[in-house]
Structures are given as structure tokens and as C-alpha cells.
C-alpha positions in Angstrom: 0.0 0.0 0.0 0.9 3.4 -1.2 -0.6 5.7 1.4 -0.6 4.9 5.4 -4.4 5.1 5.6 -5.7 3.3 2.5 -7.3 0.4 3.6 -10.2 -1.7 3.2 -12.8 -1.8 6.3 -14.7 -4.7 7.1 -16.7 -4.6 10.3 -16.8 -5.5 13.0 -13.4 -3.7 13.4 -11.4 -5.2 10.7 -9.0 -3.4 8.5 -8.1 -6.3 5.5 -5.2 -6.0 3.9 -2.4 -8.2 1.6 -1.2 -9.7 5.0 -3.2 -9.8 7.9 -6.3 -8.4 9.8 -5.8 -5.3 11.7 -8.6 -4.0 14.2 -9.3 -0.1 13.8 -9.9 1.6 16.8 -13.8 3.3 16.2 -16.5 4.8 18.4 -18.1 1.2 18.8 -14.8 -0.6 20.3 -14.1 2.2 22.9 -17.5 1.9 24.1 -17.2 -1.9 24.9 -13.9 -1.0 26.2 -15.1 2.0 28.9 -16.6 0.4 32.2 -20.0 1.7 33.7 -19.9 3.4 36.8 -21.6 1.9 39.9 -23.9 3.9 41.7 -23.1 2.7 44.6 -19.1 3.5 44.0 -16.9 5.4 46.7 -13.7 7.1 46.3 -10.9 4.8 45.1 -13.7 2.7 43.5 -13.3 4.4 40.3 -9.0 4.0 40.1 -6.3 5.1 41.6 -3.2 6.1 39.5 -0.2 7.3 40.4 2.8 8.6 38.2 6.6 8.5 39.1 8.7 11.0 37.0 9.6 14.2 37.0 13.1 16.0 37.1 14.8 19.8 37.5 14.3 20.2 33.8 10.6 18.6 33.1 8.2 19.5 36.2 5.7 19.4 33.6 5.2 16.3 32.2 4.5 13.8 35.4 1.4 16.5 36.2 0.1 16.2 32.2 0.2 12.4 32.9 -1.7 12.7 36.2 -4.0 15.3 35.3 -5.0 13.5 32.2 -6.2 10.5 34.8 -8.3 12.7 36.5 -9.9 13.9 33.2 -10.2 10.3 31.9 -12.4 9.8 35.3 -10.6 8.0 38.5 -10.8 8.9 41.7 -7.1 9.7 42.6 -4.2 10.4 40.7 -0.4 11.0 42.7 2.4 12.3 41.6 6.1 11.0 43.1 8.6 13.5 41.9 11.6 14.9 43.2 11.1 17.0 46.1 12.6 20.6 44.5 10.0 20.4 41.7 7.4 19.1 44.3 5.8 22.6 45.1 6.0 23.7 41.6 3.5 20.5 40.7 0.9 21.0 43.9 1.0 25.1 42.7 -0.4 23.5 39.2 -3.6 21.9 40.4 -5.0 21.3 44.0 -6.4 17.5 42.6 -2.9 16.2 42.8 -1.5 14.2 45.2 2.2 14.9 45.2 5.0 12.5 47.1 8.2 14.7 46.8 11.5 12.0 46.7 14.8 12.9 48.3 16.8 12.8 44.8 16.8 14.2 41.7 17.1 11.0 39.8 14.6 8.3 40.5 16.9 6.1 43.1 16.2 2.8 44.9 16.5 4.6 48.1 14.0 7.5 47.3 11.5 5.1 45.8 11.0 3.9 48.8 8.2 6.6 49.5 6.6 5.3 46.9 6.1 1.6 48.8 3.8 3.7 51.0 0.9 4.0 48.3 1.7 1.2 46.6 -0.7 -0.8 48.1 -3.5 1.5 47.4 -2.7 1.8 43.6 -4.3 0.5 40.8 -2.5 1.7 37.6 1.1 3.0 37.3 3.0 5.4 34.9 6.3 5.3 35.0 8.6 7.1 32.9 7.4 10.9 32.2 10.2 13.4 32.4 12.5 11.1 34.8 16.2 12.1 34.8 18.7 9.8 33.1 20.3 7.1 35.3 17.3 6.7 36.5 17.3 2.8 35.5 17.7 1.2 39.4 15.0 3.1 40.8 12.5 2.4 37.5 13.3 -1.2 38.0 13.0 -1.3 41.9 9.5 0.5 41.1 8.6 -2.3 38.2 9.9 -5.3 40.1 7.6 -4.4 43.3 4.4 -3.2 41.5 4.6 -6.4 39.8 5.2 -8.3 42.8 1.6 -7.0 44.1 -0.1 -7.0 40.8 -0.1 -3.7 39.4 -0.7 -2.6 36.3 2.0 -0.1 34.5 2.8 2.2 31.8 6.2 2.6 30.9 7.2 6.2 28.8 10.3 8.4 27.9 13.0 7.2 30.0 11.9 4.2 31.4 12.1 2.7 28.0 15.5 1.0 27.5 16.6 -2.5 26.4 17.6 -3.9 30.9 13.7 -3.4 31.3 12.5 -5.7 29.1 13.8 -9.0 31.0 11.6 -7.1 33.9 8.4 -7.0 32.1 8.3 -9.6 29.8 5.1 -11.5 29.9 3.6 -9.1 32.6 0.6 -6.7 32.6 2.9 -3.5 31.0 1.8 -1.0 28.0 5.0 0.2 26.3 4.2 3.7 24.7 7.6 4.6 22.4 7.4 6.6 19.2 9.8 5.5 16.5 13.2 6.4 18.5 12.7 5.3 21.7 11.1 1.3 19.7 14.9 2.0 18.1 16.2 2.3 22.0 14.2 0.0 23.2 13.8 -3.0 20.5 17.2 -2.1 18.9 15.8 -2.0 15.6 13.7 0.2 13.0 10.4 0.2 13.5 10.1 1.3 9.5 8.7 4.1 7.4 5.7 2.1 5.8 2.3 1.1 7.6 3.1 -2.7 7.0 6.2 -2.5 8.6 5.2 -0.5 11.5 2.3 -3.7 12.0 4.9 -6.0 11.1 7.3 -4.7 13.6 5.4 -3.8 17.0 3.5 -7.4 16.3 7.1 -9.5 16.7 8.2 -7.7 19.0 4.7 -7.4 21.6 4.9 -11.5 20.6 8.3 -12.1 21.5 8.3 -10.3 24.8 4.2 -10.5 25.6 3.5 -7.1 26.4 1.6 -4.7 24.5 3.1 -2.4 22.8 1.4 1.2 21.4 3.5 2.6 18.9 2.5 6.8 18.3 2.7 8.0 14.6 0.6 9.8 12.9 -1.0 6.3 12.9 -0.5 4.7 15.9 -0.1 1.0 15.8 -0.7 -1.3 19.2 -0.3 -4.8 19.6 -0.4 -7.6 22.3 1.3 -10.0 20.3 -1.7 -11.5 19.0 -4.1 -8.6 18.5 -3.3 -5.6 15.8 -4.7 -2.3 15.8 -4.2 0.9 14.3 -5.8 4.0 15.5 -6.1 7.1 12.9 -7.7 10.1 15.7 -5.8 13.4 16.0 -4.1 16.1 14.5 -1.1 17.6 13.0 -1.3 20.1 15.8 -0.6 17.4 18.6 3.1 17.7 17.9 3.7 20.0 20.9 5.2 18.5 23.6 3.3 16.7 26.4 0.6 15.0 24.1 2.9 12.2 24.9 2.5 12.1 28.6 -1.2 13.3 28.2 -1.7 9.6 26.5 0.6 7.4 29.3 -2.3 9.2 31.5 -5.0 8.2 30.0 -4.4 4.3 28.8 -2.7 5.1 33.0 -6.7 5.6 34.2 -8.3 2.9 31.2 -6.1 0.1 33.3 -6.7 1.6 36.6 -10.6 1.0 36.0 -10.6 -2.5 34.7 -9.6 -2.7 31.2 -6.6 -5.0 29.8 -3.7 -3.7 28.6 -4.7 -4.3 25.1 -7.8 -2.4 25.4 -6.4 0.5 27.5 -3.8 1.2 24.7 -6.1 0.9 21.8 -8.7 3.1 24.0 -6.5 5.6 25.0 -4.8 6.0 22.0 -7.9 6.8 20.4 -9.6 8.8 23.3 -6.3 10.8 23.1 -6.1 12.0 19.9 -10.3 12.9 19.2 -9.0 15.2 22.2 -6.4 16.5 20.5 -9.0 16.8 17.1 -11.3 18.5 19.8 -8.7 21.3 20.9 -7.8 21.6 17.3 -11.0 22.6 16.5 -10.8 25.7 18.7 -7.8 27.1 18.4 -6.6 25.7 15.2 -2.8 24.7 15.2 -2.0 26.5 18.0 -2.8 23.7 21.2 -1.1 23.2 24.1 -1.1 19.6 26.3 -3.6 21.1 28.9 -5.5 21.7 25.8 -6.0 18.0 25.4 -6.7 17.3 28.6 -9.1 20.0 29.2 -11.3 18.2 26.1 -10.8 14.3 27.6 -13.9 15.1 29.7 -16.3 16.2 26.3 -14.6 13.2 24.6 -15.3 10.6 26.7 -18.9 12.1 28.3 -20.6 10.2 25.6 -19.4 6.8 27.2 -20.6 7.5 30.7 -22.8 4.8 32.1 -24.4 4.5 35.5 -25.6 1.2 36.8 -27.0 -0.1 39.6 
């Protein structure tokens, strides 16, 4: 195929084309995907998320992934991030919950604040705006989260080649765009659509994680399922989209839904947000943009029951 999006639909989500099925992410598959709310529910019923990242250069993106939780609908969203950008992240929003950590990089010893909430988690990101050499405290973070069943997002700097003996075969969403699947995978993902598909499948297969691949289409796999997912916008290339997404797929795991269907989900969710912010101000968006139009986005989906 000549041109990324030409392909041949075929419901019920099915893209056919010369070499295997892909699903495409619509309206319909989200809405299986999104769980009803109980009635009944009380705080921490709805998710819990929390996000360890942060550094003395990117204050910003840990809060874009946390705040995009809350948008995307759970209960609680924290934020462990070194303690000299601490206040500048609880000055952003009161709806934070912020752990400040004794060092700048993401250490075994300072993640040991983080074993406090641990328990009460649901959903992890881990990744956003970390400081390199950051790699003992990630995996300290991944090896005990794991340990108690949680399920985690890995972005930015958490993804390098030592973390994938970690995670392999466990209940992680890998987010990279093409550089960091180069960094990680240690090989091109490729230019065209079929090798992009191609690519993330083998590798999702060989490790058994999922893997959501951004692009202008983003491809996610689990190693046995293919999707592709064509929302959003030329105008999402500002910085922090990224970490608005690792948010969102963040809260889709936190309230029940496999890490298949979180990536697919949020992938899409993420960029009809972006299409939404677009839509006011043109090519001129920001990521609080994005995540100020989850809410619209996903309002559609919201089911109460019994």
C-alpha cells in the first residue's frame, strides 16, 4: 500500500489488507472498552493512578500524565517526583497528590516513598520526564508493583533495552514513538504502515507485552491482536501529548480494562481530544489543551448502573 491510511474496512473492526487483519480503533470498540460506573461506588472505586517521573528540567510532564487521569475519570491520581520540583507541581492543580522523593534521579533509596501507596494503587506510569540514570529506581518500582499486581505504563525514559527481562510476559503497556522502539527493541520500527504492524506485532509477541506505537497512525499490539488508530491532529506535535496519553491508557487500566484495550482506548480517546482542541484554536494547542477536552470526549461513554 501506497498511502498509510488506504485500507479496506470490514466490520466488526477489521482493516483487511495483503497480510493480515488489523482492528481499527472506532466509536463502537471504545465503548465496549469503557466500564459503567456503579452507583453505589466510593472514592478509590473508580482507580487510583499514580505517576513516578519528574526532574529539575521537566516538572511538567509527570502532572500532564496525572491530570489526564483525573480527566479520563478516576478517583485519585499521585504524583512522586523529586522534592525541588514538588511545590511547583501542587502550585499546578490542587487535585494532585504529590510525594516529593529525596533525589533528583529516580533512586532505589528515594522510591522507597513510593512503597507507601503502593498498596493502594491500581494503575502505574512510569517514565514521564524522569532524569537519566534513572534505570535502578524504575526497575526497583517495576519489580515491586509487579510483585503486588499492578498494572504499568512505561514512557520516555523508562524505556531501554535492561527493562524488558523485567516486564516480559507481565501486565505493561509500552508507549515509544519510533526512537525510543529503536532504543528499546534495537531496531527500526520502519517508514511504511506494513512495517510498523509488522514490527510492533514480533516484538509485543516475543516479549508478551503490548506495545502502542505513536505515529501519525499509531499501531498497538499484544502480540496477537493488531490495531491501528487514525484520531488526531497535526497540531498534537507540541510536547506533552505524549504524557497526556501514558495518562489516559494510565486511568483505562486503573478502572478495569486489559492492557490491550487500554492502549487501543487511549490511544484513540487521546487524539479525538487532541481533534477537539484543534477545533478551537486551530494549530495552536497546548497539552492542557487536550486534557481539558478528555472530559467532552469521553462524556458520551458515561454509564451509570445499579
Amino acid at each position: 500500500m501506497e498511502n498509510d491510511r488506504q485500507f479496506i474496512y470490514s466490520k466488526p473492526y477489521k482493516i483487511i489488507d495483503v497480510f493480515m487483519d488489523v482492528i481499527e480503533v472506532d466509536e463502537e470498540f471504545v465503548r465496549r472498552v469503557i466500564k459503567p460506573r456503579k452507583a453505589s461506588s466510593h472514592k478509590g472505586q473508580n482507580g487510583v493512578v499514580l505517576v513516578v517521573g519528574g526532574s529539575w528540567m521537566y516538572h511538567g510532564a509527570p502532572f500532564l500524565s496525572a491530570m489526564a487521569a483525573l480527566r479520563s475519570g478516576v478517583d485519585l491520581s499521585y504524583v512522586a517526583a523529586p522534592e525541588k520540583i514538588a511545590t511547583a507541581i501542587r502550585a499546578l492543580s490542587p487535585n494532585i497528590i504529590v510525594i516529593p522523593l529525596t533525589d533528583l534521579k529516580l533512586t532505589r533509596g528515594a522510591s522507597r516513598r513510593i512503597m507507601k501507596v503502593l498498596q493502594t494503587v491500581d494503575a502505574l506510569v512510569i517514565g514521564p520526564g524522569l532524569a537519566q540514570g534513572s534505570e535502578k529506581g524504575i526497575e526497583y518500582v517495576v519489580q515491586e508493583s509487579l510483585a503486588l499486581d499492578k498494572k504499568i505504563v512505561l514512557d520516555a525514559t523508562a524505556l531501554y533495552p535492561g527493562i524488558l527481562s523485567r516486564i516480559k510476559g507481565r501486565k505493561v503497556v509500552v508507549t515509544p514513538h519510533a526512537g525510543e522502539f529503536k532504543r528499546m527493541f534495537g531496531v527500526e520500527v520502519g517508514n511504511t504502515i506494513e512495517e510498523r504492524i509488522k514490527n510492533v506485532k514480533e516484538k509485543a509477541e516475543e516479549y508478551n507485552i503490548t506495545i502502542l506505537l505513536k505515529g501519525m497512525v499509531d499501531v498497538i499490539s499484544n502480540g496477537e491482536k493488531i490495531a491501528v488508530n487514525k484520531t488526531g491532529t497535526p497540531a498534537m506535535t507540541t510536547g506533552g501529548t505524549g504524557d497526556v496519553l501514558t495518562g489516559i491508557v494510565a486511568a483505562l487500566l486503573a478502572k478495569g480494562a486489559d492492557t490491550f484495550e487500554a492502549a487501543t482506548t487511549g490511544a484513540w480517546i487521546n487524539g479525538k481530544a487532541g481533534e477537539e482542541a484543534a477545533s478551537i484554536y486551530g494549530l495552536h494547542i497546548v497539552a492542557t489543551d487536550v486534557i481539558d477536552c478528555i472530559p467532552k470526549v469521553m462524556k458520551k461513554f458515561d454509564v451509570v448502573v445499579e
